[in-house]
N, C-alpha and C positions, 0 to 999 in steps of 0.2 A: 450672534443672538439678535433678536428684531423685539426691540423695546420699544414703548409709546410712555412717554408722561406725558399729564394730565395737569395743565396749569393754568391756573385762573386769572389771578392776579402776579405777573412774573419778573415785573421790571424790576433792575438792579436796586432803582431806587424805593423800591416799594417796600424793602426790607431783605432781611436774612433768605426768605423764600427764594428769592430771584437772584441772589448769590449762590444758595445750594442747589438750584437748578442749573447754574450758566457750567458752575464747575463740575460738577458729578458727571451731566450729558456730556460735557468734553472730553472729560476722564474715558468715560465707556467706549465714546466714537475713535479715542486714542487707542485703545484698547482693540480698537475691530468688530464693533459692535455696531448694526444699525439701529441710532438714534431719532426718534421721532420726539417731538413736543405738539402736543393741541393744545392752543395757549388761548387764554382771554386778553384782557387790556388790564391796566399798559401791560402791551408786548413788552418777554424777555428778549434779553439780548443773547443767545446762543454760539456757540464756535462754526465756523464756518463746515466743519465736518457735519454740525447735527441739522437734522431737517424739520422747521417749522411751520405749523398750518394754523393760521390764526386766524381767529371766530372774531367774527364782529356783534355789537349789542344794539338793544333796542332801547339801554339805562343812559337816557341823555341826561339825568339827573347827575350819575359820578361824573359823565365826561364830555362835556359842553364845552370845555376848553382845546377838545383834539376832537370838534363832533365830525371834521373830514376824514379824519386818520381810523377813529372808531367805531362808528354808528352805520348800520347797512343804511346805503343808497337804493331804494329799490323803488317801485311804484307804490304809490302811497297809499293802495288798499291794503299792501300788502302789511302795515302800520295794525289792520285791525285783524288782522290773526290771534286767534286765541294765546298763545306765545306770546308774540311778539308787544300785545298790547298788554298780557298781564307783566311782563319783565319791564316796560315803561312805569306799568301806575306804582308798581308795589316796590319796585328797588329805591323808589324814591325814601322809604321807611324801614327798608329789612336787608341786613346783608344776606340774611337766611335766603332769598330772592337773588339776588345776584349769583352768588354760588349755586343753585339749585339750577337756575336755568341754561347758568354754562357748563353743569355739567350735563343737562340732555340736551343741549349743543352740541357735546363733546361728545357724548354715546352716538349720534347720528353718524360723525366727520367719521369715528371710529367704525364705525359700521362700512363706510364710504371707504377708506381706505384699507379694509381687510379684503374686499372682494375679490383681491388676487391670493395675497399671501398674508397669513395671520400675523400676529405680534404673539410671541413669548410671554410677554408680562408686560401688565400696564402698573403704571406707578404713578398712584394719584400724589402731588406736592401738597396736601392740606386742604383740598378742594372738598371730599367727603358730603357729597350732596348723591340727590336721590340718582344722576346718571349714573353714577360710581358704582350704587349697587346692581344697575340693572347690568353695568358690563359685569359683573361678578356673577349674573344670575344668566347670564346667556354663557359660561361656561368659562370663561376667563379667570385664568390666575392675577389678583389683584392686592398689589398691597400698595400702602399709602402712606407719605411721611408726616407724621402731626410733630411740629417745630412746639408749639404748647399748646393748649388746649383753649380755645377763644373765652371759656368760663372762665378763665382766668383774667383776660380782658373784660368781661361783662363784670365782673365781681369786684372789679377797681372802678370802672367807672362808673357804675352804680355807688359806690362807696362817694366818689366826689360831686354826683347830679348835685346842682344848686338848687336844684324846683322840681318841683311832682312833673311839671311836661316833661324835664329832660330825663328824668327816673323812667319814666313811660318808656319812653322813645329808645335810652338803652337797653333799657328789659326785651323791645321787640327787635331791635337792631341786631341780634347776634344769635346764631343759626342754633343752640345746644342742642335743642330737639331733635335736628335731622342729624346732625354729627357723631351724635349719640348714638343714635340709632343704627348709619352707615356703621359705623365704624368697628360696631360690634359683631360685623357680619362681611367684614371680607377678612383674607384669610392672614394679612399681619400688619401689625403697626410699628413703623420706625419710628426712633426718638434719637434724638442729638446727644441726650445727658443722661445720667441715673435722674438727675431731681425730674426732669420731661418724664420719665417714662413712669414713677412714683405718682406724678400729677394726672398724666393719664391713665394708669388706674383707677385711681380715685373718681377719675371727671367720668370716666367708660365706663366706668363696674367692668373692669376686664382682668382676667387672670393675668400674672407676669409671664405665662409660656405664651400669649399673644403678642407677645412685646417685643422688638429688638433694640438694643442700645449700639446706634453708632453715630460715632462720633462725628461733627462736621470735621472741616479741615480748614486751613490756610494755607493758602499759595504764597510758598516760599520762598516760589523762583522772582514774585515779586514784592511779595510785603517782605522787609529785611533793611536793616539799619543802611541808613546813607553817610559814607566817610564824609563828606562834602555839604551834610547838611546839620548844625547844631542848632540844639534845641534852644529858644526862647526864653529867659529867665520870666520866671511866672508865669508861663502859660501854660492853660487849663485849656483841655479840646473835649467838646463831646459831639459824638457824630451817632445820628439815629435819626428816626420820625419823629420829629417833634409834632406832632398832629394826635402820638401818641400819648396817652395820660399815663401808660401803662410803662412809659420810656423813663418816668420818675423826673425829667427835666425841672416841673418846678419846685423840687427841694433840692436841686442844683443851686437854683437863681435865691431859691431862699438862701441857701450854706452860704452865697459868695456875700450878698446880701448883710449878713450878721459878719464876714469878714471885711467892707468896705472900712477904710480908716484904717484897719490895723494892720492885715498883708496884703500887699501888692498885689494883682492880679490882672491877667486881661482873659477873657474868655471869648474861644472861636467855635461857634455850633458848625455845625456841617449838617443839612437837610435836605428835604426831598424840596424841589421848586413847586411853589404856591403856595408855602405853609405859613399860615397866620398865628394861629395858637405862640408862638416863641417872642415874636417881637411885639405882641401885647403882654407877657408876661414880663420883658425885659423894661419897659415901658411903666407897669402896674408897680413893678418894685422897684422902681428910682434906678435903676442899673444902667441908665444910657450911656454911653462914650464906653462901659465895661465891656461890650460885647459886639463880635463882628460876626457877621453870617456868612455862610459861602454856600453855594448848591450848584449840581450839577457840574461836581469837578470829576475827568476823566479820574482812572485809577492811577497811572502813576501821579497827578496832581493830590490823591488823596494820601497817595506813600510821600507822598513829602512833606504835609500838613501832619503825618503820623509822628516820622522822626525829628519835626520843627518844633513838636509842642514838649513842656516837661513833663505832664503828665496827664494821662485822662481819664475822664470821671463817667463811670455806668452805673449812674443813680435807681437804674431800674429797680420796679416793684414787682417784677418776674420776668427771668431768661429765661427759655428753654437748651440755648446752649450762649449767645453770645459772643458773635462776630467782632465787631468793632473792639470789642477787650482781647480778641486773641492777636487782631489784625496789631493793635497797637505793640501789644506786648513782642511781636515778630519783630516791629522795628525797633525794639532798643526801646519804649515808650512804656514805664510804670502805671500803674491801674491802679485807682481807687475804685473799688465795686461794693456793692452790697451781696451780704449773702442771702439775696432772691434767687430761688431757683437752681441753676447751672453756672452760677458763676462762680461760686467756690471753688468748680471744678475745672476751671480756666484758670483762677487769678489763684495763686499760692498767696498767702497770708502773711505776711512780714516778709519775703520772699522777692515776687517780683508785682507787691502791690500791697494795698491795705484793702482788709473788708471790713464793712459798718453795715451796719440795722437797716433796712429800708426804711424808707419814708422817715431820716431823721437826719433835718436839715443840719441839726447843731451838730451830728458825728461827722457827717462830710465834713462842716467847715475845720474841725479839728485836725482832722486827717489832709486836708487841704493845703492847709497852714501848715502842718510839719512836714510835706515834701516841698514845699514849696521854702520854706526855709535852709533845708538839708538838701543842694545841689548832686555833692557825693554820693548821699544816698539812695538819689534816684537815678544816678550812671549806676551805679551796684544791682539796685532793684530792674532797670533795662536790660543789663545783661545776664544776667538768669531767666529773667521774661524770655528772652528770645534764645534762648537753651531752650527753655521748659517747650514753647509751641514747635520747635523747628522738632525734637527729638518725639514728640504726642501727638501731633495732629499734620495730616498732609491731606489731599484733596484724593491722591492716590488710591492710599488707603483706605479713604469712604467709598468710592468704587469699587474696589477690590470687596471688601467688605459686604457690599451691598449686593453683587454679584453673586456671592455664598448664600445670600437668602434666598435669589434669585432659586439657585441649583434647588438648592434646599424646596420648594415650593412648586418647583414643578414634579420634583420626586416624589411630593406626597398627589400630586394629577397622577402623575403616572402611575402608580399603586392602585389608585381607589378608583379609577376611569379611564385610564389611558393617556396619555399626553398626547396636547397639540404639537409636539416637535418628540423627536428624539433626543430623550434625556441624558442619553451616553455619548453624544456630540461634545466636544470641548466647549466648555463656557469661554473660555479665557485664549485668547490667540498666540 
């Protein structure tokens, strides 16, 4: 089968996205399946099986720091193309703009690259801008995975704007209009969680038969407890975008904050490189020598920070499913989460982990405090965790899985118009 996703934003470190694109594509290409990615910046990091064609930008605004790696080089009229020069002025203020033009960036390459042999299905990762529909409207099978729904990010950080500019600025900064709009009009939406796919209801106005629930996964064969590595008395890990407001980090720093003096703690973030937002927050609330940063650790370095730490905290104010809590709980590694969103649905509750209220610094610290005092408890609480994800979630299986929606999707083309392929080929090798 000859698949294309559609990725905009795809780096490991960009978040969840760019993990569920590295493993899924690998899973398929493992599978026998030709893999395509048309990818934005930062470039994903892909398996050597899948094949990558990556678009360059004209937004020197997000990427001034890699402008050799990102930014076409071309002749400098070329600067004032109607394109090229609206994707400069206007991404400087709207993500709706960054996504919208790489995805009629990506309808183009896509175009460019079908001239011999189609794609089966294109599978947009969350990009849901106006190219998305036009590949849907030139006759393509298109479905798209929404990880959560960005109103859900507008709706928090509007919650925290300090000042009418910045109220402004997140009100224009986030795409709902087009997303909305896309996404009600190709022919299915994938979700990570039940609580994701509840939220995009709600955020789409879309019936639940548009909907599919599957699951991410964890890689097993690498995230898994280390004999040879014990965990740290008192240590607290939390690993995310801290850049995100939406990541709950600082009712982390508040919880540990109201437990300075009375438990012991040391806390290790793990972040994407260049993020500021964290070490002014650690800074603002007196928390210096409590907290060490790390970024840019390969993945076995991050499975070792997993099984080193005693427990980690996903303070978020909404998952749509919640990586780093499943990643942890694989190595033997207890979860304090909130129950926002999809994490409930990761973290078992007394189990192999504690859930609290979002956005409340005083239950973290609570909960903080009692595994951090109860060593036994959180050896008990890690090996259930890592029952619970190795037996529920594999990376396998989201392939497999995803592949069934595939069949499914082209069977309703081939009914009502014919299919681009033969829909009685085996999907599965």
């Amino acid at each position: 089968m000859r698949i294309c996703f559609i990725q905009a934003q795809g780096h490991m470190y960009s978040g969840g996205q760019g993990v569920y694109l590295h493993y899924v594509t690998r899973e398929l290409a493992r599978m026998g399946h030709d893999v395509h990615v048309i990818a934005g910046v930062p470039y994903p990091t892909v398996a050597p099986e899948v094949s990558i064609h990556r678009l360059k930008t004209f937004s020197f605004w997000s990427y001034l720091d890699a402008f050799d790696e990102y930014a076409y080089r071309t002749h400098p009229l070329t600067f004032f193309h109607p394109l090229n020069f609206f994707e400069f002025a206007s991404t400087r203020y709207t993500l709706s703009s960054l996504l919208n033009i790489f995805s009629l960036r990506a309808y183009h390459k896509l175009n460019e690259l079908e001239r011999e042999v189609p794609f089966d299905v294109i599978h947009d990762n969350q990009t849901l801008g106006y190219g998305i529909w036009l590949m849907k409207q030139s006759g393509r099978p298109v479905v798209a995975n929404v990880h959560h729904p960005l109103a859900i990010d507008r709706q928090n950080e509007v919650q925290q704007a300090r000042s009418l500019g910045k109220l402004v600025s997140r009100l224009l900064w986030f795409p709902w209009v087009m997303q909305h709009w896309v996404a009600s009009r190709i022919d299915t939406i994938i979700t990570g969680s039940d609580a994701s796919a509840e939220s995009v209801m709600d955020t789409f106005d879309l019936p639940r038969k548009h909907i599919r629930v599957i699951h991410d996964g964890v890689e097993a064969e690498t995230f898994h407890p280390l004999p040879e590595v014990t965990s740290e008395p008192d240590s607290v890990l939390f690993v995310g975008n801290t850049e995100d407001k939406n990541k709950g980090l600082r009712f982390l720093l508040e919880a540990l904050r109201l437990l300075r003096g009375e438990t012991p703690f040391h806390l290790t973030v793990v972040h994407r490189p260049g993020s500021h937002e964290a070490p002014r927050l650690v800074r603002e609330l007196g928390l210096h020598g409590k907290v060490t940063f790390l970024e840019q650790l390969s993945t076995d370095e991050l499975v070792r920070v997993y099984n080193g730490a005693q427990l980690l905290v996903s303070p978020s104010l909404y998952e749509g499913f919640g990586l780093p809590a499943a990643e942890a709980q694989a190595c033997g590694t207890p979860v304090i989460a909130t129950s926002a969103g999809a994490l409930p649905e990761i973290v078992e509750d007394g189990v192999s982990g504690m859930i609290v209220p979002p956005g409340d610094a005083a239950a973290l610290a609570k909960a903080i405090a009692i595994l951090i005092q109860d060593p036994e408890r959180c050896l008990q609480m890690g090996e259930a965790g890592a029952r619970r994800i190795r037996e529920r979630f594999s990376w396998r299986r989201t392939a497999e899985e995803t592949l069934t929606l595939y069949e499914e999707v082209l069977s309703r083309y081939g009914a009502a118009r014919g299919s681009r392929r033969d829909v009685t080929q085996p999907l599965v090798s």
